[in-house]
C-alpha positions, 0 to 999 in steps of 0.5 A: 500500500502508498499511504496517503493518509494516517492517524496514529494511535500510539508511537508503534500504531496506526490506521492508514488509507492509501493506494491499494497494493493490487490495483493503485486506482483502488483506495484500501485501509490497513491497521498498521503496527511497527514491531521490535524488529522494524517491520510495519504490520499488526499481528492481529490483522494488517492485511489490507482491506479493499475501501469496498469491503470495509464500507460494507463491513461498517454497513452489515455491522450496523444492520446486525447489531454488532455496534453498542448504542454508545458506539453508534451514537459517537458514529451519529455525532460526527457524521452531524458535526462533519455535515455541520462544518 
């Protein structure tokens, strides 16, 4: 993946989206981990998602309850305060 854009999380941790790997018109996200040794992946799960997957992902976890009510209303306040700016 080219990274175009990243938050970090912790000085070894971070969420990237950028050009995907297999495709670079393509757009993925990746969870990214800096481990000891200098490689940059999480153990957990660093495998790139394609953006298509991952909306999908969002949109099948809303629709089966898989998001606290505390979660989905922090969801519905920025989604208000990035329409309202």
């Amino acid at each position: 993946m080219k990274a175009r854009d990243d938050f970090r999380i912790s000085d070894d941790h971070s969420i990237e989206w950028g050009n995907a790997t297999w495709d670079e018109n393509d757009t993925s996200i990746r969870n990214r981990y800096d481990n000891a040794k200098g490689g940059k992946f999480n153990y957990a799960g660093s495998g790139e998602i394609p953006w298509a997957d991952f909306i999908t992902m969002i949109h099948e976890s809303i629709r089966r309850n898989h998001f606290s009510d505390d979660e989905l209303k922090e969801i519905e306040k920025l989604i208000s305060n990035r329409r309202n700016s």
